[in-house]
C-alpha positions in Angstrom: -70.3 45.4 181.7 -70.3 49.0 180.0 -68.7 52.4 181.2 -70.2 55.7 180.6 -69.4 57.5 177.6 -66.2 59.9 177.3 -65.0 58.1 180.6 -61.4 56.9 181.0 -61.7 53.5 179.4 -65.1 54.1 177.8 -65.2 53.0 173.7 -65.2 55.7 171.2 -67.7 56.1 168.5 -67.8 54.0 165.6 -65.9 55.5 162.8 -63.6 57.7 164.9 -59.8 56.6 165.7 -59.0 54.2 168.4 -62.8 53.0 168.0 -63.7 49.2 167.6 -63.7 48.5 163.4 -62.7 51.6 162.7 -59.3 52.0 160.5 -56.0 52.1 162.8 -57.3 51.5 165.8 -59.7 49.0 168.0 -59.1 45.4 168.6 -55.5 44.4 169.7 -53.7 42.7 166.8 -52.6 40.1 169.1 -55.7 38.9 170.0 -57.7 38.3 173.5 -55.4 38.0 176.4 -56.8 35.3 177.8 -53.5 35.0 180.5 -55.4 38.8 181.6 -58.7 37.7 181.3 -58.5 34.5 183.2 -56.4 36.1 186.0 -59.2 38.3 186.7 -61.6 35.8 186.6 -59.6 34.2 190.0 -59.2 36.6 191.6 -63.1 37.9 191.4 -63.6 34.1 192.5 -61.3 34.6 195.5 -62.7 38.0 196.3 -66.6 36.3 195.7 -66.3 32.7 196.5 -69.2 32.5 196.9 -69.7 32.9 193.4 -66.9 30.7 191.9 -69.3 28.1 190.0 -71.2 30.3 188.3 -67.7 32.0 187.3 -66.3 29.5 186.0 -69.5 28.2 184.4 -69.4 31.2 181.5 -67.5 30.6 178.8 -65.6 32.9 177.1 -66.2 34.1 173.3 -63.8 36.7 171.6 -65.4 39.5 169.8 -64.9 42.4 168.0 -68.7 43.9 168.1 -69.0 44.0 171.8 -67.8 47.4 173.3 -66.2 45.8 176.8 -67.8 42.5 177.9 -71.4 41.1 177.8 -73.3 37.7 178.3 -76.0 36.1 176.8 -78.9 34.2 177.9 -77.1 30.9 177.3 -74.4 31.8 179.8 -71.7 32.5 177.1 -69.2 35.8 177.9 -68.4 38.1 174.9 -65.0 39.6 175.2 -63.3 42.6 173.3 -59.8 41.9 173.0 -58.9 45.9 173.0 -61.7 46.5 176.4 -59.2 44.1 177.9 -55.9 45.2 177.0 -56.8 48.6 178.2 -58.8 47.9 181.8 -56.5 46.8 184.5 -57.2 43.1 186.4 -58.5 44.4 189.6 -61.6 46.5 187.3 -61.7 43.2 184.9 -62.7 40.6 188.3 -65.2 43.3 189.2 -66.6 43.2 185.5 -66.5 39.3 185.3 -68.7 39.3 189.2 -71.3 42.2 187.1 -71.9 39.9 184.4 -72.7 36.8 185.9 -74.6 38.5 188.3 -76.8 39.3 185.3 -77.1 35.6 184.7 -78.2 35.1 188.1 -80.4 37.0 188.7 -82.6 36.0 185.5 -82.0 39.9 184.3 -82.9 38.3 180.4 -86.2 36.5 181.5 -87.3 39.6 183.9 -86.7 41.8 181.6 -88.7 40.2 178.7 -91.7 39.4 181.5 -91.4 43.6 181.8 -91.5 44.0 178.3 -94.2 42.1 177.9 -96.6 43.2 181.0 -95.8 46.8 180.2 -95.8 46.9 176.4 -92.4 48.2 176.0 -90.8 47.6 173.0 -87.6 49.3 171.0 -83.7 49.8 171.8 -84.6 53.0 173.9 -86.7 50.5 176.3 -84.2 48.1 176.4 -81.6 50.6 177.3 -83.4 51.2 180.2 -83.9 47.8 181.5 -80.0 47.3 181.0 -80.0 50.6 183.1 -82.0 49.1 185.9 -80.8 46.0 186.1 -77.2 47.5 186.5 -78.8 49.6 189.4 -79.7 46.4 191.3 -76.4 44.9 190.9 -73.7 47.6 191.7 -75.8 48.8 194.7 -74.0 46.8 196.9 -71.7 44.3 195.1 -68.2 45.7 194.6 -65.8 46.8 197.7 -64.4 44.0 199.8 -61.4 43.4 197.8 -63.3 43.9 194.4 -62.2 46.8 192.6 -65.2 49.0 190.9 -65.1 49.1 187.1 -65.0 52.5 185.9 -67.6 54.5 184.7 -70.2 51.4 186.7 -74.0 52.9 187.2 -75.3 52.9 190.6 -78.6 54.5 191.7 -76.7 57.1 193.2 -75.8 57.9 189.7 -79.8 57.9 188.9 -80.3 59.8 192.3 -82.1 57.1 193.6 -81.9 54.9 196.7 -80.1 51.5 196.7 -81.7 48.1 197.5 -84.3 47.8 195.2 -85.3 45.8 192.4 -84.6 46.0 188.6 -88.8 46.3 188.2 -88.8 49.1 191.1 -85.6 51.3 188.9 -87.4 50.9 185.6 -90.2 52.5 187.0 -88.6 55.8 188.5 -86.5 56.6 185.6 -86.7 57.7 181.8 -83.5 58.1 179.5 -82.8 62.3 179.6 -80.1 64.6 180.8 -78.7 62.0 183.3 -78.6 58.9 181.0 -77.7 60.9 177.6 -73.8 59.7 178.1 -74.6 55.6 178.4 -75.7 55.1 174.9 -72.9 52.3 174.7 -73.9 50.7 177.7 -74.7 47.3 176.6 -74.1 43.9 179.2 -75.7 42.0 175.8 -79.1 40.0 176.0 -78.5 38.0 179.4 -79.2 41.3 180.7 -82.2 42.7 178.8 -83.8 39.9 176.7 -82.9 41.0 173.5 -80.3 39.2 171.5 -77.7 40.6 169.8 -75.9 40.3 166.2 -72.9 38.7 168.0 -75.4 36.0 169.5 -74.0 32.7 168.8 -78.1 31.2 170.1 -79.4 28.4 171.6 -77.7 26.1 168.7 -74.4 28.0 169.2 -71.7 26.1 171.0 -70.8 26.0 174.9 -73.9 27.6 175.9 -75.8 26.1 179.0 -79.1 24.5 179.0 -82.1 25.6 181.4 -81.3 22.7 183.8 -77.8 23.7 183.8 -78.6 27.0 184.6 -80.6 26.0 187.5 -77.7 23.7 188.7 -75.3 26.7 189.0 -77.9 29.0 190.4 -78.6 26.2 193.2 -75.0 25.6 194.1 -74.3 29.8 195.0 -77.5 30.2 196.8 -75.8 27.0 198.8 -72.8 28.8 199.2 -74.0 32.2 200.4 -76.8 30.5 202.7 -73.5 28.3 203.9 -71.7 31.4 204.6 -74.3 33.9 206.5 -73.2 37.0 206.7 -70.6 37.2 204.2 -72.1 38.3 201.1 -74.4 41.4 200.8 -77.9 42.0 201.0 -79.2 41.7 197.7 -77.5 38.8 197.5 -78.7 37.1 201.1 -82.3 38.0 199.4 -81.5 35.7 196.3 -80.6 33.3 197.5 -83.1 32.5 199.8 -85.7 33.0 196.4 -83.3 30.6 195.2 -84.3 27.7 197.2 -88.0 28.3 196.9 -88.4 27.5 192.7 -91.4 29.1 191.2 -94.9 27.5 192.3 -97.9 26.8 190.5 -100.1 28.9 192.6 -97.6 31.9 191.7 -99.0 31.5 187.9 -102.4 31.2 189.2 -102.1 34.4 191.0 -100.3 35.7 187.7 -103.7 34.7 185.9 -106.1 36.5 188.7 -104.0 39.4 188.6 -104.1 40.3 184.6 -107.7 38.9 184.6 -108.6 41.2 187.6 -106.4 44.5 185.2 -108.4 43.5 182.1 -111.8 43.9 184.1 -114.2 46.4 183.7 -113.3 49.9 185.5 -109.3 48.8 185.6 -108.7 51.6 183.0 -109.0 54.2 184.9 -107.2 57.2 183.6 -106.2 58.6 180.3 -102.9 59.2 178.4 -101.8 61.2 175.5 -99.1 59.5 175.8 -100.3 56.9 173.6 -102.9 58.7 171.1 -105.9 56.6 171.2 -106.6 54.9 167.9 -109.6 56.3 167.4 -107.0 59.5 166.6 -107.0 58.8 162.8 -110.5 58.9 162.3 -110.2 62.8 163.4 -107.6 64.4 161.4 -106.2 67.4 163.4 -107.3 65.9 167.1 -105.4 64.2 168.9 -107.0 62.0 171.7 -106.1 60.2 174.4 -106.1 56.5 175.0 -107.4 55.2 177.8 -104.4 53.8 180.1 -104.8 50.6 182.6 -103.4 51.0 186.0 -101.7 47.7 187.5 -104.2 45.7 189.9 -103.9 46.5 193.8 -103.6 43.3 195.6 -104.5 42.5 199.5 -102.8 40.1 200.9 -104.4 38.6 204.4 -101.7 36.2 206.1 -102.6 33.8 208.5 -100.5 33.9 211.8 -102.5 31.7 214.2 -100.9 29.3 216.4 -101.2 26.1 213.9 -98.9 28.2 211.3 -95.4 27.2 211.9 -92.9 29.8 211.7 -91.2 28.0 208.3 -94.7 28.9 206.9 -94.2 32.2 208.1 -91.4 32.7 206.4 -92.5 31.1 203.2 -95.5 33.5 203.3 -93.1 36.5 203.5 -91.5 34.7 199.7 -94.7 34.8 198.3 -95.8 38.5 199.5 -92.2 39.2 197.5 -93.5 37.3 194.5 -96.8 38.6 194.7 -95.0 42.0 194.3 -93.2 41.2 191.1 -96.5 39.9 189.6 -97.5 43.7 189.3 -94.6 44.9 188.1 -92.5 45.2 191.1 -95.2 47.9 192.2 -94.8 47.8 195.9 -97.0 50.6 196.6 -99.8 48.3 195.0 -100.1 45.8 197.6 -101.5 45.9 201.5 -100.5 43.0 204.1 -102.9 42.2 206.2 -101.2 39.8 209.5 -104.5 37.8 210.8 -104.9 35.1 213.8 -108.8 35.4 215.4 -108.4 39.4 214.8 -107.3 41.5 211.8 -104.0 43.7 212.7 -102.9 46.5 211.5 -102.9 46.9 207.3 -99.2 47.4 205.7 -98.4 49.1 202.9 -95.4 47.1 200.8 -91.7 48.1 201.3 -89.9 45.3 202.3 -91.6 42.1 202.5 -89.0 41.5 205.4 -90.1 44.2 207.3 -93.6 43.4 207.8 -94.3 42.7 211.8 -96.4 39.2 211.5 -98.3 39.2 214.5 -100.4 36.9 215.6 -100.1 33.4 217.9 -103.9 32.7 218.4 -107.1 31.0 217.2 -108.3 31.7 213.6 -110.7 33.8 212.3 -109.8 35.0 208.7 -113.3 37.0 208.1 -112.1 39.9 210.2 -108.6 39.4 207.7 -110.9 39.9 204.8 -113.4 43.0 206.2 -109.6 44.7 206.8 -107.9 43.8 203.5 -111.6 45.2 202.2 -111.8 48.4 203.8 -108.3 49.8 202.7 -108.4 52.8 200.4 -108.2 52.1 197.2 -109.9 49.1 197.5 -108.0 45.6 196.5 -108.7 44.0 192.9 -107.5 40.9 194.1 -107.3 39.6 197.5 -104.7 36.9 198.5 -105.0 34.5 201.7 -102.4 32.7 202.8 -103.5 29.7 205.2 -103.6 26.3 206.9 -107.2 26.5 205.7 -108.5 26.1 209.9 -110.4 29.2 209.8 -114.6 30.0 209.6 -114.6 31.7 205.7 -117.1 34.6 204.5 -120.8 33.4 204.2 -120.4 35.3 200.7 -118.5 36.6 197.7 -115.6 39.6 198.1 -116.5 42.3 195.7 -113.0 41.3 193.9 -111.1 37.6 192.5 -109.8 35.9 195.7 -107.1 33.4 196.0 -106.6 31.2 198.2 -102.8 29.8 199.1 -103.2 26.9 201.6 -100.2 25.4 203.2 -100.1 21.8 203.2 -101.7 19.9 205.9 -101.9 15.8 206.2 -105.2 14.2 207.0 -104.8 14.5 210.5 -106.0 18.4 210.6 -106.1 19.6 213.8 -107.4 22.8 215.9 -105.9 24.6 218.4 -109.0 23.8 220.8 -110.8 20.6 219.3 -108.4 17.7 218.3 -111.8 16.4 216.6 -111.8 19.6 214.2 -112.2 19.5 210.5 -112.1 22.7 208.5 -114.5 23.9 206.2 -112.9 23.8 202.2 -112.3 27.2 201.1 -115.8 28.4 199.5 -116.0 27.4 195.7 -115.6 31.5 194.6 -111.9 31.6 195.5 -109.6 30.0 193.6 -107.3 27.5 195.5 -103.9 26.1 194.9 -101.8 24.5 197.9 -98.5 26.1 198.6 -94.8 23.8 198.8 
């Protein structure tokens, strides 16, 4: 966790009195006070229950390089003795909840996915992602009996609205005059990806292993799905993610979707933000590079009668994964709800808010004409099926993909208990779903 620089609690600059390894000032002689530390740690558990395991999960690591407190990847906590001899317990327990909420939410592993899909690279960059993910955590989680840290970035801060994700934040700002005083900010690599000095590594001692990981993650999605209604939003959302592990058709769709933005005509528009590199071949002219835009994906769901509502609901997962795939661009992907007629086409803004309609017999060709005929047309098209449905006589102008939910040999049709669908055509790629 980090506070804004100059605030009440904030750390100085290196170098100047009262600042972390500078002369006379800094670290507490005396060392961490772990009575303090630990104290807060309870009491966020007893304010967060909810979130107890992974609490006590992190272990604690005193150091004299972090600024307040940070984590990295491997679930260890990096304290400065002086950050908490100076921030009262009731700020610490909401700082101890911040952190591991980092851990939870994968913030390290996003963020390097991010880095990689977008290209960004440097401090400044991950700055920003430590920015965003920050945004997506304080939104909602202090209040209730947990006291909020000073100096703690919201989107309100940013001027933007809450509930969104780390991917949608990183996208709607760029360090400036608003983010000029969070230079120190800095919740360490298990929020941004990038390790730190103080880094003990994967070797180190006490971290946690993937599968450990996993194991805490599991047991708080248990207890906020045990407990509905008592934790917020954002945290309702992950944990029902949580008990739906990635898929292999998600990294098949991940594959269609960077095959289908390094196609032909996917670069659409130019930069000079970026000089092209043709640029040092012409001394004096500076031109521009040619930029990508992210794929636009259509997704058709099929909400005939022989689609349960579980599947339903594990369509509505995937149209959320679907959006992280391109970057946590919502405003790149069109729902489509289909039974025997095509409905209404939805732009992205929730996946939970998308009316799935439907109840009927199958036709899924009038889902694809309608996924087809939005404006700007789809790169990639995405049907999500039981597979009982007449498919188009020929190839979509765009890659397809084809989710199908898992049916024993005993297919059946709403009308004909003799029925056997047709296999999806041999142009859309098909991977079964669960």
């Amino acid at each position: 966790m980090t506070v804004t620089r100059g605030a009440p609690g904030a750390p100085d600059a290196p170098g100047t009195p009262g600042a972390p390894g500078s002369p006379g000032g800094g670290d507490s002689p005396g060392g961490l006070d772990r009575d303090k530390l630990f104290a807060a740690r309870l009491q966020a558990a007893r304010a967060r229950p909810y979130l107890a395991t992974a609490l006590f999960a992190l272990h604690t690591v005193e150091s004299r390089r972090v600024p307040t407190m940070a984590v990295d990847r491997h679930w260890r906590c990096y304290v400065s003795p002086a950050f908490v001899d100076r921030t009262p317990v009731e700020e610490l327990a909401g700082v101890w909840v911040h952190e591991v909420s980092h851990l939870l939410r994968d913030h390290h592993g996003r963020s390097d996915r991010v880095a990689r899909e977008r290209g960004l690279t440097g401090p400044g960059e991950r700055l920003r992602m430590n920015i965003a993910a920050d945004c997506e955590i304080n939104d909602d989680v202090f209040g209730d009996g947990l006291a909020r840290p000073e100096g703690a970035v919201d989107p309100q801060f940013l001027g933007l609205d809450d509930g969104h994700l780390m991917e949608d934040y990183l996208r709607w700002f760029q360090l400036g005059r608003l983010t000029q005083d969070l230079a120190w900010l800095d919740c360490g690599s298990g929020a941004d990806g990038l390790e730190r000095e103080w880094d003990l590594g994967p070797d180190g001692a006490h971290g946690l292993d993937r599968h450990e990981q996993d194991a805490v993650r599991f047991r708080v999605a248990q207890g906020i799905k045990g407990r509905p209604g008592s934790a917020p939003e954002g945290w309702r959302r992950w944990a029902e993610e949580a008990f739906h592990p990635p898929q292999q058709w998600r990294e098949l769709l991940g594959a269609a979707v960077r095959s289908a933005a390094s196609a032909a005509g996917a670069g659409d528009d130019y930069t000079y933000g970026r000089p092209a590199r043709r640029s040092a071949a012409l001394p004096g002219a500076v031109l521009p590079s040619l930029r990508r835009r992210p794929p636009r994906v259509g997704v058709v769901i099929d909400t005939s009668g022989s689609v349960s509502d579980a599947e339903l609901g594990s369509a509505l997962l995937e149209v959320a994964a679907i959006s992280r795939a391109v970057g946590g661009r919502r405003d790149l992907v069109t729902v489509v709800p289909c039974d025997a007629a095509a409905r209404i086409a939805h732009p992205l803004c929730r996946a939970e808010g998308i009316p799935l309609v439907g109840g009927g017999g199958t036709d899924l060709r009038t889902g694809f004409a309608r996924a087809l005929r939005t404006r700007p047309r789809p790169d990639v098209v995405v049907v999500l099926t039981d597979g009982q449905t007449p498919w188009p006589d020929s190839r979509p102008p765009c890659r397809t993909v084809v989710g199908l939910f898992p049916r024993g040999s005993g297919a059946w049709s709403e009308d004909d208990p003799d029925y056997v669908p047709d296999t999806p055509p041999d142009w859309a790629q098909v991977v079964e779903i669960g």
